[in-house]
C-alpha positions in Angstrom: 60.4 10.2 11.9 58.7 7.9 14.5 55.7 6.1 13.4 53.6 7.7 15.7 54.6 11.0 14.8 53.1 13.4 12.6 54.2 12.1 9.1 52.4 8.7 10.0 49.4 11.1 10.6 49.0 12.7 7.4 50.2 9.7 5.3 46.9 7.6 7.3 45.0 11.4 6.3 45.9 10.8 2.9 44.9 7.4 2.3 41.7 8.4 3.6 38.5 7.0 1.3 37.0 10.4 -0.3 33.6 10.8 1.2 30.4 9.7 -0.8 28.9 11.9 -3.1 25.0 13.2 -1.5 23.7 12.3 -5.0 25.3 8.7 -5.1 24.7 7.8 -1.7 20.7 8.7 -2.9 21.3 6.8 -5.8 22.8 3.4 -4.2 20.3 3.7 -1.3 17.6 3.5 -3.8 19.0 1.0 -5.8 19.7 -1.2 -2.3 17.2 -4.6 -2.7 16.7 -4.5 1.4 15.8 -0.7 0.6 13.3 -1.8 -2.1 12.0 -4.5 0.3 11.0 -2.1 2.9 9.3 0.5 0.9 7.0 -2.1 -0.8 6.3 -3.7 2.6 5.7 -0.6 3.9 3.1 0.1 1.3 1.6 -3.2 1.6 1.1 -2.9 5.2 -0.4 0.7 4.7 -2.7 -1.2 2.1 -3.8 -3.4 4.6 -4.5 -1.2 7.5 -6.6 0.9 4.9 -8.9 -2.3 4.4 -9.1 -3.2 8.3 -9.0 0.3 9.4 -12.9 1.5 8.6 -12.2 4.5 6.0 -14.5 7.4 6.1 -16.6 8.3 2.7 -15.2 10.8 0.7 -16.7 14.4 2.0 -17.9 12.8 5.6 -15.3 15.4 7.1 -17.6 18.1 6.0 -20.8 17.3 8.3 -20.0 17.8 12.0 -22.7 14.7 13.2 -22.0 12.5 10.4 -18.7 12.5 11.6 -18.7 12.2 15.1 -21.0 9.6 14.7 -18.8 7.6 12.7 -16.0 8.4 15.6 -18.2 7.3 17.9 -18.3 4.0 16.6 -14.6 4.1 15.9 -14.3 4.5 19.7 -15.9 2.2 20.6 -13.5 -0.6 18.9 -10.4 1.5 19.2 -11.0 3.4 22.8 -8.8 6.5 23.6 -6.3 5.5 20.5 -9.3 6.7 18.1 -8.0 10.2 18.3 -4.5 9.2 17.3 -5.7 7.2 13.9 -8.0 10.4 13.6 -4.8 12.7 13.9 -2.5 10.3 12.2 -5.3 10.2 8.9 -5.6 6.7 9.3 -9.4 6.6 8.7 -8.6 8.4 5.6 -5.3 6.5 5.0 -5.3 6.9 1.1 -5.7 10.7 1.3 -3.0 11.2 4.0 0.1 13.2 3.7 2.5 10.0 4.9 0.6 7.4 2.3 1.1 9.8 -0.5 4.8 10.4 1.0 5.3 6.7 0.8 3.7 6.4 -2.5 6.5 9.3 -4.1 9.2 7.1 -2.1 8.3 3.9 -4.0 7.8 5.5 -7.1 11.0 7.2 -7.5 12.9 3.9 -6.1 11.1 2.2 -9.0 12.4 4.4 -11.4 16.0 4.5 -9.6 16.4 0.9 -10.0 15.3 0.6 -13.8 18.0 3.2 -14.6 20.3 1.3 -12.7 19.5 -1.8 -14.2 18.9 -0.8 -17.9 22.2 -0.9 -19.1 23.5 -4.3 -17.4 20.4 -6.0 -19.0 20.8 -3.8 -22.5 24.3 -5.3 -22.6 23.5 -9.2 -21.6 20.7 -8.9 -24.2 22.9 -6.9 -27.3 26.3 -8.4 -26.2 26.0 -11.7 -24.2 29.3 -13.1 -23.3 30.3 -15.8 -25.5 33.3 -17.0 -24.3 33.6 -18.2 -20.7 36.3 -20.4 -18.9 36.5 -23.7 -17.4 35.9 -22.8 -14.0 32.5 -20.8 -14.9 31.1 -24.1 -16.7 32.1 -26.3 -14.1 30.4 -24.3 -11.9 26.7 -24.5 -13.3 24.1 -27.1 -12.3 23.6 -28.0 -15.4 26.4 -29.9 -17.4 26.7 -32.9 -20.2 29.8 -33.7 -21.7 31.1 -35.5 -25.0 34.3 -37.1 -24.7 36.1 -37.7 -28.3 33.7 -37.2 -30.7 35.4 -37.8 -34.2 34.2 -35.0 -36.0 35.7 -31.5 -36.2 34.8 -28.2 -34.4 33.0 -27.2 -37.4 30.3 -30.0 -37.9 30.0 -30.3 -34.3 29.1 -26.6 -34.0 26.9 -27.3 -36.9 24.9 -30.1 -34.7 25.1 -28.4 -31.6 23.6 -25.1 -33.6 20.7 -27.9 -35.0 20.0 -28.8 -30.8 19.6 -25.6 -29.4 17.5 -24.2 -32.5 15.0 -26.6 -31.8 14.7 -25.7 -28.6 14.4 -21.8 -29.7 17.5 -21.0 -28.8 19.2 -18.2 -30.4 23.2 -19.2 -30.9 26.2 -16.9 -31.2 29.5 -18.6 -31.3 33.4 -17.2 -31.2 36.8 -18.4 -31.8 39.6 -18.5 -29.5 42.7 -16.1 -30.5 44.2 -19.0 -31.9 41.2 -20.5 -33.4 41.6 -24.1 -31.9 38.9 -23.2 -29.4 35.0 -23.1 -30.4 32.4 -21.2 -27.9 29.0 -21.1 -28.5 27.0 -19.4 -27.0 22.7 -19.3 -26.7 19.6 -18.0 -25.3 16.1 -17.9 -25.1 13.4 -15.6 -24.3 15.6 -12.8 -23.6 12.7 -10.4 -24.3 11.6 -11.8 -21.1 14.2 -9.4 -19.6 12.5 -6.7 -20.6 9.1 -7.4 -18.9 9.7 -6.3 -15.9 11.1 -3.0 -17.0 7.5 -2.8 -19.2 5.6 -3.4 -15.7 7.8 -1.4 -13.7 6.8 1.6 -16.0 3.1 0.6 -16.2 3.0 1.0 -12.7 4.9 4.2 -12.4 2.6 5.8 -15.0 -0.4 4.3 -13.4 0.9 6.1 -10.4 0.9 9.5 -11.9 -2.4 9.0 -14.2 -4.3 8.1 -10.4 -2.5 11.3 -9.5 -3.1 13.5 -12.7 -6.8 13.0 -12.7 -6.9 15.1 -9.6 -5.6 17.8 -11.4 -7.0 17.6 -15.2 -10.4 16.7 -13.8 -12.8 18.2 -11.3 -14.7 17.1 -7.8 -17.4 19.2 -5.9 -18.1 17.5 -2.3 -20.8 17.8 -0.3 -23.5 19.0 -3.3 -27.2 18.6 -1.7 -30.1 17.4 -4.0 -33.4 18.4 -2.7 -36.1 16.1 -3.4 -37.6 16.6 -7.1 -35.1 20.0 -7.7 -32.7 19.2 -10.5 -29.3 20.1 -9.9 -26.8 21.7 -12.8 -23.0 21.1 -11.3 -21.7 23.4 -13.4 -18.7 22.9 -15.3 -20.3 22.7 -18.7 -22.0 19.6 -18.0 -25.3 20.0 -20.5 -27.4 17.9 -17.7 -28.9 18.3 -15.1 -29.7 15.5 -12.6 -33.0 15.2 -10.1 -33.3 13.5 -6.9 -36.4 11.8 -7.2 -36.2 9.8 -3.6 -34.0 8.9 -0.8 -34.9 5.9 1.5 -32.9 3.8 4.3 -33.1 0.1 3.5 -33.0 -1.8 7.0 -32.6 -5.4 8.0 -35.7 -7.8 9.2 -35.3 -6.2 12.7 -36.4 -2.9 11.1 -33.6 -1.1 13.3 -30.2 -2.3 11.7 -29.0 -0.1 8.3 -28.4 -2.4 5.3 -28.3 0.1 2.8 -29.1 3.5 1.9 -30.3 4.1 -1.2 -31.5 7.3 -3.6 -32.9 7.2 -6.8 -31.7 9.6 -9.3 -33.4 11.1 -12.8 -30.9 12.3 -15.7 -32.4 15.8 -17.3 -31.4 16.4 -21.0 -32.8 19.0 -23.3 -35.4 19.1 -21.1 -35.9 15.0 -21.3 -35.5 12.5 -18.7 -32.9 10.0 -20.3 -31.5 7.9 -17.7 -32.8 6.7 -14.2 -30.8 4.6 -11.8 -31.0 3.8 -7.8 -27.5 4.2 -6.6 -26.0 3.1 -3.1 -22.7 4.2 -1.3 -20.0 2.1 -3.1 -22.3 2.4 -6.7 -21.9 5.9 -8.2 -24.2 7.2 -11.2 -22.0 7.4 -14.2 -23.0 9.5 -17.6 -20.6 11.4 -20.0 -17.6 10.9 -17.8 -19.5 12.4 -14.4 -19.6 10.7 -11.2 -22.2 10.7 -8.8 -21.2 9.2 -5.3 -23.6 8.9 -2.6 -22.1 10.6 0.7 -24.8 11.0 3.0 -28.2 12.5 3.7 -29.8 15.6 5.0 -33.5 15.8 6.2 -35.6 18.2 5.1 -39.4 19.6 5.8 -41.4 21.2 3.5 -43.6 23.3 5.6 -47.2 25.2 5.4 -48.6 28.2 7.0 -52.7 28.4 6.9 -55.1 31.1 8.1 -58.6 30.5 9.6 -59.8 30.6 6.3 -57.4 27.4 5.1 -55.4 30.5 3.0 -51.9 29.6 2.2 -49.6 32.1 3.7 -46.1 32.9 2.8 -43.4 31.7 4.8 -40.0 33.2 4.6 -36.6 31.3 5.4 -33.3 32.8 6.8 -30.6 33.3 4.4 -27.2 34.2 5.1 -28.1 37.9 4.9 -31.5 37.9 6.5 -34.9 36.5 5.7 -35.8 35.2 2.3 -38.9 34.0 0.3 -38.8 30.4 0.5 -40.1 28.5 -3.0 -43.6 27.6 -2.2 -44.4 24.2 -4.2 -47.8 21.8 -4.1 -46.2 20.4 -1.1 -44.7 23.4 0.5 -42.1 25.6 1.3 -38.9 23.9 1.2 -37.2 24.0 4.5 -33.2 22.4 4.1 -31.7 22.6 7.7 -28.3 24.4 5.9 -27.2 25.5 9.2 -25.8 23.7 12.6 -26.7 24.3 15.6 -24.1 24.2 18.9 -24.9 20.6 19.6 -24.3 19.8 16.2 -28.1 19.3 14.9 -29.3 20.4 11.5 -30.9 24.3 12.1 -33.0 26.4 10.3 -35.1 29.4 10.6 -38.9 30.3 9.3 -40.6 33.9 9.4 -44.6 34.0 9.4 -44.9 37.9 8.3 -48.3 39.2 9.5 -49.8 42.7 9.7 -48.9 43.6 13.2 -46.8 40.6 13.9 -43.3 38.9 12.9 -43.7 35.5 13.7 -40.2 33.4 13.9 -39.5 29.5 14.6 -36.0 28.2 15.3 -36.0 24.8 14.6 -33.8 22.0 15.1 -34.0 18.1 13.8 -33.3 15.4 16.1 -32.9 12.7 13.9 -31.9 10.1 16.8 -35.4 11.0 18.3 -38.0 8.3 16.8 -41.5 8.6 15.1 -43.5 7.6 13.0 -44.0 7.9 9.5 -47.5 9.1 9.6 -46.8 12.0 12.7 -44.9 14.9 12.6 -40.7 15.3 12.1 -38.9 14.7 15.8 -38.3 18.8 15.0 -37.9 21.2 18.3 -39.2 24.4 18.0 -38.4 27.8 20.1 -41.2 30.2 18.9 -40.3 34.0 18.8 -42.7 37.1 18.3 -41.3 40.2 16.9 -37.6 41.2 18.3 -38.4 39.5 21.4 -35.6 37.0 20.8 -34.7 36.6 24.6 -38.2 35.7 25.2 -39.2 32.6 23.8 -43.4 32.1 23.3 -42.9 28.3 22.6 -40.2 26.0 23.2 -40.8 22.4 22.4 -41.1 19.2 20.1 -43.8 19.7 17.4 -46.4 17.8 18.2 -47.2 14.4 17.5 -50.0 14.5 14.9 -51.9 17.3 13.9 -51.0 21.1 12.6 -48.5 23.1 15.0 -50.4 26.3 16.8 -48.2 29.4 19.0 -50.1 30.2 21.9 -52.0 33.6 21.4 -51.7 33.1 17.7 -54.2 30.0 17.1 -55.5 31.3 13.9 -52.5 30.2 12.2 -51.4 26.3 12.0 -48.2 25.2 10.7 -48.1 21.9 9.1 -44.8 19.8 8.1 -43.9 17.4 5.7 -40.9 15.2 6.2 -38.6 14.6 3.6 -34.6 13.7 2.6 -32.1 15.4 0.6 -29.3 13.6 -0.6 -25.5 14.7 -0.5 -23.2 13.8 -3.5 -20.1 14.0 -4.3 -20.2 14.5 -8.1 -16.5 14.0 -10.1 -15.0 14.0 -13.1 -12.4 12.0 -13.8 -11.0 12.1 -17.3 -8.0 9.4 -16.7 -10.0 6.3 -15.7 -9.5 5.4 -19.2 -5.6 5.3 -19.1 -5.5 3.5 -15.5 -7.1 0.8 -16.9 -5.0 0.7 -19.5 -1.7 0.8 -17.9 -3.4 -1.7 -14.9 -3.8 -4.0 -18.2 -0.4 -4.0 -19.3 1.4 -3.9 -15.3 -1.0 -7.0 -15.3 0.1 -8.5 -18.5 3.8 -7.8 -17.6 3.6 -9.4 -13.9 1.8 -12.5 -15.5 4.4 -12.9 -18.3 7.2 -12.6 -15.8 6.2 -15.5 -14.0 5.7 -17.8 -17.0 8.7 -17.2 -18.9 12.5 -17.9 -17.6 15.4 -16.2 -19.4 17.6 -19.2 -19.6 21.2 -19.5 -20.9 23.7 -22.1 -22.3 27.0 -22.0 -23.3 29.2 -24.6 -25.1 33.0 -25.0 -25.5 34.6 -27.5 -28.5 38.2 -28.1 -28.0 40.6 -30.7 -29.8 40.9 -34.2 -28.3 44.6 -34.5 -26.9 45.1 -37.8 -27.4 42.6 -38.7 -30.6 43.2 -36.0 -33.8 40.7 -35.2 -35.6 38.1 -35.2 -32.6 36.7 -33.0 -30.0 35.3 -32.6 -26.7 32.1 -30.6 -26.3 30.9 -29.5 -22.9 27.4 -27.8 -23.3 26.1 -26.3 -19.9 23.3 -24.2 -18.9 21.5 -22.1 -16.6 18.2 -20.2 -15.4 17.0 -17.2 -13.5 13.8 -19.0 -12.0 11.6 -22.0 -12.4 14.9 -24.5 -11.8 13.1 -27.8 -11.7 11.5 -27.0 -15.7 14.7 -25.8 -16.4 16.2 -28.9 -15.5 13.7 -31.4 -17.3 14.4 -28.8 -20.2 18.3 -29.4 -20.3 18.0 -32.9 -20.1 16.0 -32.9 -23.6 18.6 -30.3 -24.7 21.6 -32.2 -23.9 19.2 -35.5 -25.5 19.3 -33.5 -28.8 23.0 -32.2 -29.0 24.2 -36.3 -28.1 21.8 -37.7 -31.1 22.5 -34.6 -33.3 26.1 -35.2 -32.5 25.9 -39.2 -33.4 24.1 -38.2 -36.7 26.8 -35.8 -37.6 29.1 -38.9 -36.9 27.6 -40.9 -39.1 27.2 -39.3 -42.3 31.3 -38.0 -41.4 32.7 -41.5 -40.5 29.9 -44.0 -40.4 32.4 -46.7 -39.5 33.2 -44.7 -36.2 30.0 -44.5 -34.7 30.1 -47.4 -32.6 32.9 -45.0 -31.0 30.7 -42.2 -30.0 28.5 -44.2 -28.8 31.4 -45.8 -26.3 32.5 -42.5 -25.4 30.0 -39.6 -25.9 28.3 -40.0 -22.8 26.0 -37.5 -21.4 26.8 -36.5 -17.6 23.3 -33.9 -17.3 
């Protein structure tokens, strides 16, 4: 049949390569070094965008000004390409669906390539190959040779054993099927080997620990402290913490932020056992909980006064209608827990009188300045009754002094300004283990580069022309750290020639001058 026929066809069909199993394709993909080299650059390069890239604080997401003020200033570096990094998560790069994607990727290559490499390394470490060829020793960078030294195989494996012990080298030798052939074989800090798989699992299980706190532990965002009301966060946490005060720290130009600040009480059995002033990137920590400062909300405490200077009470809105607000020394306690459609903090307050409902809708602008000693930037649209189409007041509060509705003078509303703090409160029961396995991935990396897994091999075989002596060629290698490797051979083949001369002497002292003629040292 013609070659180009159809027997030709199926005999080329047959010698076909079987396709690639899906799993081993996985498997050697993972196990690729230029594979390996791009995840890990990848995550590096994520790592680093996280740290140039301004990251939002945790729970920012959840207040509608907060955050378009921190997009604001994000546009202003990154122009129309802010709402990209927004979309893409890269202002919250460590919480985004891709970093964590990338962070499986790694993790499971990790573990691929240990498997893969485990056995190999099991097998140099348990079973070393002790007998190697001419070609092989010739080949290292490392050599000396002995040329006719007039003792037998035996006493010079007995001095070569002496030279590499001292160097803490451990030596296995073999004979060759005809036992005329010696090989020696040695090693040291072969544990070394197994470093790397140690830091390689310190890092995967520090992976998962980071990961397994989010599910053994707890985190509430977004938890407002009002000022001097302790807060119980539930969980059965037996404490209760306060927020004593809030306050903005600025810099010598009094308008520039350097810090914001709030000073928080501990409450146990009743007792104040802690106090500490914590700021953004400084949590409170007690019995395992986190306290994270997050941001701030203002708040008024306000007061309602008859011509008489009688208190009156004020209710607040609540999600299903008006409320009794808690009426304190300083007031009723009014928390803004509402937004408004430009985005400003909102609340409602109800003045109940005989024949009248009095309602104010107010709104904080807290871009709007003042002083400390006048009233809250707070605009007010003042409603009688049901009339809510028909406003009676509609206006900032006024500077100084109490706050009057027209037609209803009688009655002056004073506020008191005043700052709640948001907290994101945690707990998170694996910081423990991190550290631990951070410690050890530590340990393991630093190890790795101070120790070398180096190797030697030796071969004695009879002198042709001189019986009764051998040639020994000792030669070496090393995985890293070359040039201390060299310097270290050169002692080592130092030691095997004089260990070699002493076994000499006490064999055939009257020979000696002869090894020293011809057991040279080429290192």
């Amino acid at each position: 049949m013609s070659p180009n026929g159809k027997g030709a066809a199926s005999l080329v069909y047959a010698q076909k390569r079987p396709g690639r199993d899906p799993i081993e394709t996985i498997w050697a993909l993972f196990c690729s070094l230029r594979f390996a080299v791009v995840l890990n650059l990848g995550l590096a390069l994520a790592a680093m965008l996280g740290t140039v890239i301004p990251q939002m604080q945790p729970g920012l997401q959840n207040f509608d000004t907060e955050l378009n003020g921190f997009l604001d200033q994000a546009r202003a570096r990154y122009g129309d390409f802010t709402g990209v990094l927004y979309w893409a998560g890269f202002f919250d790069l460590y919480n985004s669906l891709w970093f964590r994607m990338l962070v499986v990727l790694t993790v499971f290559g990790i573990v691929i390539c240990t498997l893969n490499r485990w056995g190999p390394t099991m097998r140099l470490i348990r079973h070393p190959i002790v007998r190697v060829g001419d070609s092989f020793l010739s080949g290292l960078s490392e050599k000396a040779q002995f040329r006719a030294v007039p003792v037998t195989a035996t006493t010079a494996e007995g001095a070569l054993r002496s030279a590499l012990r001292r160097g803490r080298y451990r030596v296995v030798s073999e004979r060759s099927d005809d036992g005329n052939t010696l090989y020696l074989y040695a090693d040291r800090d072969r544990w070394s080997k197994l470093v790397t798989f140690v830091s390689h699992a310190a890092l995967v299980m520090l992976i998962l620990s980071a990961a397994g706190i989010a599910q053994f532990g707890w985190r509430e965002q977004s938890v407002y402290f009002y000022p001097g009301q302790p807060v119980d966060i539930g969980h059965g946490v037996n404490f209760s913490v306060r927020n004593d005060k809030f306050w903005i720290e600025y810099y010598p130009d009094g308008k520039a932020v350097k810090e914001y600040k709030d000073n928080l009480a501990v409450i146990e059995d009743g007792k104040q056992v802690l106090t500490k002033t914590i700021i953004v990137n400084d949590p409170l920590r007690y019995k395992g909980i986190n306290y994270f400062l997050v941001s701030y909300q203002p708040v008024l405490y306000a007061k309602a006064t008859d011509v008489g200077g009688q208190s009156l009470p004020l209710n607040r809105m609540g999600v299903s209608g008006p409320v009794t607000g808690t009426a304190t020394t300083a007031g009723t306690l009014v928390n803004f827990n509402s937004t408004s459609d430009e985005g400003l903090p909102e609340d409602l307050l109800q003045l109940r009188l005989k024949d009248h409902t009095l309602t104010l809708d107010m709104k904080y602008y807290q871009d709007v300045e003042r002083a400390d000693n006048e009233n809250p930037p707070v605009f007010v649209v003042g409603y009688l009754d049901k009339n809510f189409d028909k406003p009676v007041y509609n206006g900032f509060l006024p500077r100084t002094g109490p706050f009057q509705l027209p037609g209803f003078e009688q009655y002056k509303f004073s506020f008191q300004k005043d700052t709640a703090a948001v907290l994101e409160v945690a707990k998170d029961p694996g910081i423990e283990v991190i550290a631990f396995f951070f410690a050890i991935m530590t340990a393991g990396f630093t190890l790795s580069l101070y120790t070398t897994f180096t190797r030697c091999w030796a071969k004695i075989t009879p002198h042709e022309e001189r019986p009764g002596a051998v040639n020994v060629v000792l030669a070496g290698l090393a995985e890293k750290n070359k040039v201390t490797f060299e310097r270290d051979f050169e002692r080592l083949a130092t030691r095997a020639r004089d260990a070699l001369a002493a076994a000499v002497s006490q064999a055939a002292p009257e020979e000696t001058p002869l090894l020293a003629a011809t057991g040279q040292a080429e290192a």
